[in-house]
N, C-alpha and C positions, 0 to 999 in steps of 0.2 A: 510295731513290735507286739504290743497288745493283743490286736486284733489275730496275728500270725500266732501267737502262741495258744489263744486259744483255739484257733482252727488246727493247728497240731495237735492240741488234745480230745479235740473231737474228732479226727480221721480215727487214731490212736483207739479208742471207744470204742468206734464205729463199727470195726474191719469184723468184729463176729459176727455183727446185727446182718450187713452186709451180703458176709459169706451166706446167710440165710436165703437170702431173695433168690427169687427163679426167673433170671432172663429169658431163659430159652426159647418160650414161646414166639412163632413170629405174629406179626401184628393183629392179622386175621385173626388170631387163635385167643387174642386179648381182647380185641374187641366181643368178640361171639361172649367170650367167657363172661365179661361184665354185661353183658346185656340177658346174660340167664340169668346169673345172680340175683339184676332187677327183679327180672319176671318171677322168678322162684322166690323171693321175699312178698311178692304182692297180692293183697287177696282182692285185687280189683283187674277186672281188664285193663291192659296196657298196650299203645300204642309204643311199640319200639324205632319206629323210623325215625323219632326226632333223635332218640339216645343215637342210634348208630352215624347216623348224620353227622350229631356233633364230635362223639367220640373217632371217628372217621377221618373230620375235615380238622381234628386236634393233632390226630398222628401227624398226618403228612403235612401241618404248618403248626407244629408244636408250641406251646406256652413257654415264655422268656419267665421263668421264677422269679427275675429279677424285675422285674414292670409289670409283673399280671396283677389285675385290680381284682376286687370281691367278686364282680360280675363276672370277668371269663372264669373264673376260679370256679364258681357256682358250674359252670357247663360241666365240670368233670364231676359226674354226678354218685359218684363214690365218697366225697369228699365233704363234712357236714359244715357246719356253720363255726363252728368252736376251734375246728381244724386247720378253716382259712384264715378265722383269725389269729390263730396262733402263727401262724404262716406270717403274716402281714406285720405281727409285732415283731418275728423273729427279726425281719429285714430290715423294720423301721431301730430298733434297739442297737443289731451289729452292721448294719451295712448289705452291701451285696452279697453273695451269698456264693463262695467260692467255688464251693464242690458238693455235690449232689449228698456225699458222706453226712452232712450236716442237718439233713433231715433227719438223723435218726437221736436229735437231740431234741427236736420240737413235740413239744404235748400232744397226743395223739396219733403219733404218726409213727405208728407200729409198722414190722417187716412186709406184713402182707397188704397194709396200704402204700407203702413206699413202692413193692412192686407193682402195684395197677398203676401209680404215676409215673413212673419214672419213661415208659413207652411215649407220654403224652408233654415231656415238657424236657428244658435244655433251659442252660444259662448263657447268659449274653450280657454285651452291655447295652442300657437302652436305645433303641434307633428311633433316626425321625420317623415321621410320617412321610411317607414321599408320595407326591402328586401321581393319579393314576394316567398313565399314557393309553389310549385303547389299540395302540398297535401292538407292545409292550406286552399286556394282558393277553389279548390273542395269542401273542406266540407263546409266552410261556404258561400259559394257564392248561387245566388238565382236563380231561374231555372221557367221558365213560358212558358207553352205550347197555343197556340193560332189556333183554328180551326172556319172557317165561311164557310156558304155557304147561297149565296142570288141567288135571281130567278125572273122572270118577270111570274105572272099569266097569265097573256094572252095568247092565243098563234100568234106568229110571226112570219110575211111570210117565211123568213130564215130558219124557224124548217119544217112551214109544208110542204115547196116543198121537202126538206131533207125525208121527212117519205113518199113522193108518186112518190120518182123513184128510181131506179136500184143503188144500194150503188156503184156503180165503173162507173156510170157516171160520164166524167171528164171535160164534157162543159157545165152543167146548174150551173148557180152561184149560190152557197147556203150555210148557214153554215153545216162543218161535224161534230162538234161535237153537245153538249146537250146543255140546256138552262142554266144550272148553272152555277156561279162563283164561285170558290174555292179557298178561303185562309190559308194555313197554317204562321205560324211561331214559332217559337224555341228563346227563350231570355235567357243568362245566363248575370249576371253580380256580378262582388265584387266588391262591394262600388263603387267608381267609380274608380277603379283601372284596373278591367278587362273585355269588355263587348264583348261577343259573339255572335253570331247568324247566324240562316237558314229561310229564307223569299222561299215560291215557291206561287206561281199564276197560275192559269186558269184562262181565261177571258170566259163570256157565249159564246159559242160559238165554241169553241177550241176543239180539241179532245182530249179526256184523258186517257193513255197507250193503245192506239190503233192509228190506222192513221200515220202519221207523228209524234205522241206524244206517242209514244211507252214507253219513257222515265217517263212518268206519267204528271207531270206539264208542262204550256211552260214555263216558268222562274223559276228559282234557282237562290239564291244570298246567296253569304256567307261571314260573315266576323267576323276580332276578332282586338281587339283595346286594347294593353297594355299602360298605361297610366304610368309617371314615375318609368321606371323598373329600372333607376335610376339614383342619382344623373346629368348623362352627358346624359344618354337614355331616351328624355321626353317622347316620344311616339312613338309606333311601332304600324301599321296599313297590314294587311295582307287578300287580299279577296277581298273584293268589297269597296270601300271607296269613299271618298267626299273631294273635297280640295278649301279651302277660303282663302283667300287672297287680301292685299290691299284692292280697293273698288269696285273689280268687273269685271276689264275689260281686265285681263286677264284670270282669275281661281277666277269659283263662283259656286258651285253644291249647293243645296239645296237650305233654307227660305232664302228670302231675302225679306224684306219689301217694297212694293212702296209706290207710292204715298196714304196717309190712311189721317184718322180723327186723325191718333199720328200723327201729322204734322210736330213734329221737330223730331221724328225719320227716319231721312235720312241718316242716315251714316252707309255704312255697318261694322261690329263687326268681321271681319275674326276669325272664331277655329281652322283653319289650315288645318292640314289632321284629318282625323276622318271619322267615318264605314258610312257605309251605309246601309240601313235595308228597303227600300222604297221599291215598284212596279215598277218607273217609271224606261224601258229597254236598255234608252239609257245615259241619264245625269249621270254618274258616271263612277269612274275609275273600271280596275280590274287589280290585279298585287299588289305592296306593296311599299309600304312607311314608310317614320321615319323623326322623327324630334328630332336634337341633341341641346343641351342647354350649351353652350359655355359663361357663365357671362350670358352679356345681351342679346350673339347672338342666337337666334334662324334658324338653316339649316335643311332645309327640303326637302331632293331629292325625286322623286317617280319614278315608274314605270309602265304601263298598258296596258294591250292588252284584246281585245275584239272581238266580231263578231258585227256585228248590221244589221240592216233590210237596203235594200236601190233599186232604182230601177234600177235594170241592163238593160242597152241595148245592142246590139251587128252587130258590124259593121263589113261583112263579103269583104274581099278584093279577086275579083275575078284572078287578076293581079297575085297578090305575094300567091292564095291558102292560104291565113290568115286569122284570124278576130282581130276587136279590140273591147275590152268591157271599157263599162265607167258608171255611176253612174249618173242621170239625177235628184235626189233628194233623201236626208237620213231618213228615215222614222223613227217616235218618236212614235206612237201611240200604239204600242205592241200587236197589233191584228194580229191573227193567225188564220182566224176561216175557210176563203175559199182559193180555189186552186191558186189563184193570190196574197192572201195574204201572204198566203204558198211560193211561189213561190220570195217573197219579200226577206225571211225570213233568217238570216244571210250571207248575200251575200259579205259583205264588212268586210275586215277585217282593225281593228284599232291599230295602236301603238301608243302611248305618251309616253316621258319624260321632264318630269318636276322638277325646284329646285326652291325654294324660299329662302331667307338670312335675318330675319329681325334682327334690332337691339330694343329692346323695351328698352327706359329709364326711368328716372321716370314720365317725361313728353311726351319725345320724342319717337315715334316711328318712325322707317323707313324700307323700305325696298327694294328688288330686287325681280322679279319674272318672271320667264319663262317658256315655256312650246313648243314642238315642237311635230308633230304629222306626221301620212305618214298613208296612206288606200293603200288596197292591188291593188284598182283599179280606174283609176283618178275619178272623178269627174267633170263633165262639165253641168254648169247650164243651165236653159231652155233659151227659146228666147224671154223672155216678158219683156220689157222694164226695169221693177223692177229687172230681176233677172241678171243684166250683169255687175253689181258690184261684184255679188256673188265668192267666193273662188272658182278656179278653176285649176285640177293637182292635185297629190299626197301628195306634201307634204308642209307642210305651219310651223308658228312659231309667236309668239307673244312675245312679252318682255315688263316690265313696270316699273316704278319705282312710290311707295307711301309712303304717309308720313301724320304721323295728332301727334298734339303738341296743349299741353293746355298752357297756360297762363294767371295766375290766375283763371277765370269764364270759358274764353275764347278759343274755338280751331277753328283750324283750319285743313284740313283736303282734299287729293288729293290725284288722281292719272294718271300719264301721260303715255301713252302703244303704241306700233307700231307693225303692225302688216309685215311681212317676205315680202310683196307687197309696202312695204314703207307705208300701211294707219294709220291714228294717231287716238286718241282718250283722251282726255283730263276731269278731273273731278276737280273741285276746290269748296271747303267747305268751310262755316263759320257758328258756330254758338256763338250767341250773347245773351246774357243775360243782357237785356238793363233797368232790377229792376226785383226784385224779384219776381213780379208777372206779369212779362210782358218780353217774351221770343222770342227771335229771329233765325231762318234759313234760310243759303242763298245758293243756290246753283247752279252753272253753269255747264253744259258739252256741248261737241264738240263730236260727231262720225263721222269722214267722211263716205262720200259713200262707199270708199274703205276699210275701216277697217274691219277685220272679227276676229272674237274669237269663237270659237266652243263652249269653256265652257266658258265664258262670261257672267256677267251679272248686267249690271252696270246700273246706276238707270236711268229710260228715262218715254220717253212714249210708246216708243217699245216694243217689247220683248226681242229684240236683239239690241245689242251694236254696232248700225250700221247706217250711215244715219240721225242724228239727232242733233240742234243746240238748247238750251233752257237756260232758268234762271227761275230757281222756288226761292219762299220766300215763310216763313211762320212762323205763328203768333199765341202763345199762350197765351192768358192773363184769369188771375184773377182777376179780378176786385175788387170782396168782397167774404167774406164766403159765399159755397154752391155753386156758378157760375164758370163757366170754358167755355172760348168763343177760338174757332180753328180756323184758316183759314188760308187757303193756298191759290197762287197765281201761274200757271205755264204756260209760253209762251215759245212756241216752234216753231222751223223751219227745213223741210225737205229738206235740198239743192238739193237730185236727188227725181227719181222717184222709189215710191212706191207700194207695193199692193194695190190696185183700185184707186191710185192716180198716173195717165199719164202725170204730168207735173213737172217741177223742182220748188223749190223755195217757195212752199206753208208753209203754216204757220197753227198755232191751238193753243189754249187755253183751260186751266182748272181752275175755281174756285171749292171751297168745303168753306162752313162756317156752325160750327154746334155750337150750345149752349147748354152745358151741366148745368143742375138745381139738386143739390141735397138736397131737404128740407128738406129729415127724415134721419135716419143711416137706413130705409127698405125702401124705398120712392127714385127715380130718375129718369127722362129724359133725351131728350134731341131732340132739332130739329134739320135737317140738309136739307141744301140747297145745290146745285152740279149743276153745269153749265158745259157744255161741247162742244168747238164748233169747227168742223174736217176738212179738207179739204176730199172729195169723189167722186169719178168718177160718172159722169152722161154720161151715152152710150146713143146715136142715131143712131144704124147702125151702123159704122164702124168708128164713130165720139165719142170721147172721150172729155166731157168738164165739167171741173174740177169746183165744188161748193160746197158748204160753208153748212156741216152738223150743224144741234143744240139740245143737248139733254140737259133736264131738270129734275132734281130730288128735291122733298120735302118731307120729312120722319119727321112722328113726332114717338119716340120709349117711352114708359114707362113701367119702373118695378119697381114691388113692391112686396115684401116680405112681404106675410103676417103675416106669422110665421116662426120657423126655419122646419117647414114639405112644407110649402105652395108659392111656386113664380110663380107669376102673368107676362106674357109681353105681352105687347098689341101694336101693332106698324100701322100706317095708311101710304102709303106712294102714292104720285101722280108722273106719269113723262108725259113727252110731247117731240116729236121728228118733228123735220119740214126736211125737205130734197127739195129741188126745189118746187115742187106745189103739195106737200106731207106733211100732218101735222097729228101726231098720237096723242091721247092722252090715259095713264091708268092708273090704281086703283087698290091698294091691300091692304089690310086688314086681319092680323091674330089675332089668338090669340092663346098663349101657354100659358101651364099649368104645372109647374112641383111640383110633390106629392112626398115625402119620409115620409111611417109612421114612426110614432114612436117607433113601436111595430115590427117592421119588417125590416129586411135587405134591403131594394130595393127601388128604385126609377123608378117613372112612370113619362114617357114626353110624352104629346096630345100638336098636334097644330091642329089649322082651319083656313084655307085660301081661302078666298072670292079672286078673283081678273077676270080684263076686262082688257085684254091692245092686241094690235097688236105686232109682231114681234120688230118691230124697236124699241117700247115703254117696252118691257118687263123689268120685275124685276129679283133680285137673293134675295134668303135666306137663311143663314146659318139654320140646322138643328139638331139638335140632333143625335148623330149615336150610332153605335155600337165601342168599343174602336179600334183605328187604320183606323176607314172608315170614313169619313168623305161629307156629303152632301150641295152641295150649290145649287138645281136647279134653272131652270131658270122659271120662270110665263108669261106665255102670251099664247094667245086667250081667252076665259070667261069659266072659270069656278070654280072650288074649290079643294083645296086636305088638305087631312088629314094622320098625320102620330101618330102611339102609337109605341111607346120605354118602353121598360121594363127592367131594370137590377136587379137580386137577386143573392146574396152571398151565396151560402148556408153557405160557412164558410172562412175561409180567405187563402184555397187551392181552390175552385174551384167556382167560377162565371158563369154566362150566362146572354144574350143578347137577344132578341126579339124585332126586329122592323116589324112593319105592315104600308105600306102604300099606299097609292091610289090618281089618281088622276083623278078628271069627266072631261069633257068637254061639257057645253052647244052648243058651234056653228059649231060641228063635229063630223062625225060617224067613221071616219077614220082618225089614230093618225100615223107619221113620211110616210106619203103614198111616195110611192114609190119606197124605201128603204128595206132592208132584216128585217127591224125591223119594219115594218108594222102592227099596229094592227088593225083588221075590228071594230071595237067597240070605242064607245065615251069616253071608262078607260082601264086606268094604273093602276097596281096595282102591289107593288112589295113584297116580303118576305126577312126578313136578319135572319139569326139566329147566334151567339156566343158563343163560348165555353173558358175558359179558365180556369187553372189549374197550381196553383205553387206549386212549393216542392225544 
């Protein structure tokens, strides 16, 4: 009676909060939607395939509210630490959890977070685990084939000296293959029990079953991910795969969020081992892994070996009639198009083995984590001041121990790692929930100069977990309904020297404060201010002296939905860049449109972008793509681009894609001059087309 009385009073509550939320959107349109949001909060590049993956394989095998632990909670990556747990206590204090209405009683979980979950999750009572049959699986499992190919209109230096000399000339630098980019991929999965797949790639440029690529694509990636085969077997991982852990700074493949407009999402959420499905040809394991479920312990051994791109040199010893080869930098970029890049192109071979040990309690987690690695041929960095911390030799090793623990509101959260060279690396977490509408994060790390992680990637200003001293805080408050005010605060220090910074000891700052207004349930802004001031080498001839960058950004963004067919974004944004006795200033301005009739399958996305700004001053903007590609370009010199997106169903087996875009330029006739991607004309213009088909 208790319990029923108070779930009456909370429908009862509810039903205004409720009325607020916007269903309408179908699935597609939530997904797309939360994975801009990401990218538009982050001032890092981002890999989106993992978010879509998961937010994806969430729709169609939805979360049980009632039995999802911290970890699947974590995958819904909208959703912060404070959130879940408030989740978790709600269920453990009243029980199950009747009706979806009772979200809007739990701390945190405001109309517009209840709408991004409520797509991704359903109530039930718990089920077993049932043993996997593979006849079972085959038939009911889901199967989606994915084919693209996009092109540059122009034509570009790269192609046309390609078409005006002797195909077996092997000293004019040119690309040998064609101007397209080719993607395939292959999805199977059961529920989220079994998910498979073939990712291959061509890059424009590349040759395809001919040349050196006889084989058809340059990359292949394959993997298969059994999740719970049972009770003691949580997860079997076999192929190509990804492995997270702790908070970074030893083992970190994929999304990791930095510093963003989610200001207190600072803490990374480790999945553990799990597949890999991306492009990118170096960040990932290959070889196989598993993680056993012991109580509370979770072990997780792997294993991996690879080829990767890297630049060999070779040092011939006249003395002993020998040579010696060595690796002067590892190459990430996966281009394959000409004789030198050819020549780059699986030169190093890679071993890793890695275990991790955590214990998850109900608060506490902790863990172990290691990982050792050996290349078939040393490594020895270049000679520029930045690079003589660099890992150097065959074989290296990282170790670390982490740990995060709530208490009551409160966690706290670390991790401390040592790299086989004795370098340390330190992270220490808090977050504070100092009232209910006023939220606190704090966060300190340490990389020495000497520290290196390969797969690494622990939260900084860097990219790499190396060389860096800071304390970030940050600030979310509510003040009143409709309002949401962000800011962050991050001071940092580089104790050695860096890329274009020749001295020790420098220092930099970030602010961000943005104010979010929501007056309508169709109706939102928001402004946002971004200070950013660097240490950067200033050259004089052969004199290097180090000063004080400052970039500025002010962004006013509004949308509005004018109907459930019709959304409106209109965004204005200014920056300003000063550098020694160098001061830029620029201006952008778009506007998107996105159309879904009523009467018809599909969705239409137009934007129009005005913008003037210099190099140092440029903009980025998330874009509209085709599913699995994702656009952020960059803006600067004067001119405008526009892109149309078109997606139609014909029926719920087969899909397609059509993006169209271009971009002018008023103050030049010649666009990347120099370069094999040269084009004599003042526009870009590019084509994407998509195909996809399930059964």
């Amino acid at each position: 009676m208790k319990k029923a009385a108070v779930f009456l009073i909370i429908i009862l509550s509810s039903l205004p909060l409720l009325a607020q939320i916007d269903t309408t959107l179908f699935p597609a349109e939530i997904i797309e939607n939360l994975a801009e949001q990401i990218v538009e909060n982050s001032e890092e590049e981002v890999n989106l395939d993992e978010i879509v993956d998961d937010l994806t394989t969430l729709y169609q095998n939805k979360l049980n509210l009632n039995t999802a632990t911290f970890s699947q909670l974590a995958q819904l990556h909208f959703l912060d630490d404070a959130q879940i747990r408030a989740l978790l206590d709600y269920r453990k204090k009243y029980g199950l959890i009747i009706s979806l209405g009772e979200l809007t009683v739990i701390n945190g979980f405001t109309p517009d977070v209840i709408n991004n979950l409520l797509p991704f999750v359903t109530l039930a009572e718990p089920e077993k685990i049932e043993p996997l049959r593979p006849d079972f699986v085959l038939y009911h499992g889901r199967n989606e084939i994915y084919l693209r190919d996009q092109f540059i209109l122009e034509p570009q230096k790269g192609y046309i000296i390609r078409d005006t000399i002797p195909p077996d000339d092997t000293t004019t630098n040119r690309y040998l293959g064609n101007r397209h980019k080719i993607y395939f991929r292959y999805k199977f999965t059961y529920r989220d029990r079994v998910l498979a797949g073939l990712t291959a790639e061509k890059d424009a440029g590349e040759q395809f079953f001919h040349g050196a690529q006889k084989a058809g694509f340059d990359f292949y990636s394959a993997h298969l991910q059994i999740n719970r085969l049972s009770r003691r077997l949580w997860r079997v991982v076999v192929g190509d795969f990804q492995a997270q852990f702790g908070q970074g700074l030893v083992l970190w493949n994929g999304f990791a969020m930095g510093k963003s407009a989610y200001v207190l999402d600072i803490r990374r959420r480790p999945q553990g081992l799990r597949k890999y499905s991306s492009t990118d040809e170096i960040h990932f394991f290959r070889g196989i892994g598993t993680t056993a479920k012991l109580g509370q312990w979770y072990v997780s051994p792997f294993v991996s070996y690879k080829k990767i791109d890297g630049s060999l040199n070779t040092i011939i010893d006249t003395l002993e009639s020998g040579y010696e080869q060595y690796i002067t930098s590892l190459e990430g970029t996966g281009y394959h198009r000409t004789f030198s890049e050819i020549g780059r192109r699986h030169t190093v071979g890679e071993t890793v083995l890695g275990l991790d040990i955590t214990h998850k309690g109900e608060r506490l987690h902790w863990g172990i984590t290691g990982i050792g690695y050996h290349y078939s041929v040393p490594l020895q960095p270049g000679t520029a001041l930045y690079q003589q911390q660099n890992f150097q030799g065959q074989t290296g090793a990282n170790i670390g121990a982490n740990w995060f623990y709530m208490w009551r509101d409160i966690s706290f959260f670390g991790e401390a790692a040592m790299s086989s060279n004795m370098g340390k690396a330190t992270i220490l977490g808090l977050t504070l929930p100092l009232h209910y509408r006023l939220q606190m994060v704090m966060l300190y790390r340490y990389y020495s100069p000497d520290y290196f992680a390969f797969y690494g990637s622990g939260f900084g200003e860097g990219s790499r977990s190396q060389n860096e001293q800071g304390f970030y805080t940050g600030l979310q408050i509510l003040p009143m309904p409709k309002w949401k005010i962000s800011v962050y605060f991050d001071r940092y220090r580089f104790p050695s020297f860096r890329y274009r910074i020749y001295q020790p000891q420098t220092w930099g700052n970030e602010l961000l404060a943005q104010i979010d207004y929501f007056p309508l349930r169709r109706l939102k802004m928001y402004i946002r201010y971004k200070n950013e001031i660097k240490p950067l080498n200033l050259s004089t001839g052969q004199i290097y002296q180090v000063l004080m960058s400052e970039r500025r950004y002010l962004r006013y963004n509004l949308v509005y939905s004018a109907s459930n067919q019709l959304r409106l974004t209109t965004r204005l944004e200014l920056s300003y860049y000063h550098f020694s006795d160098e001061t830029d200033r620029g201006v952008l301005l778009f506007q998107d449109i996105r159309y879904k009739p009523s009467t018809l399958p599909m969705v239409v996305y137009w934007r129009f972008a005005l913008f003037d700004a210099p190099y140092n001053a440029r903009f980025f903007a998330y874009e509209n793509d085709v599913l699995y590609a994702f656009s952020v370009p960059a803006y600067f010199y004067r001119g405008s681009r526009t892109y149309l997106l078109l997606r139609y169903d014909f029926n719920r087996a087969l899909s397609l894609w059509l993006k169209l875009s271009t971009t002018v330029y008023a103050d030049r006739n010649v666009i990347s001059e120099g370069s094999l991607n040269q084009t004599n004309s003042n526009h870009k213009s590019e084509i994407k087309f998509q195909i996809r088909y399930r059964f």
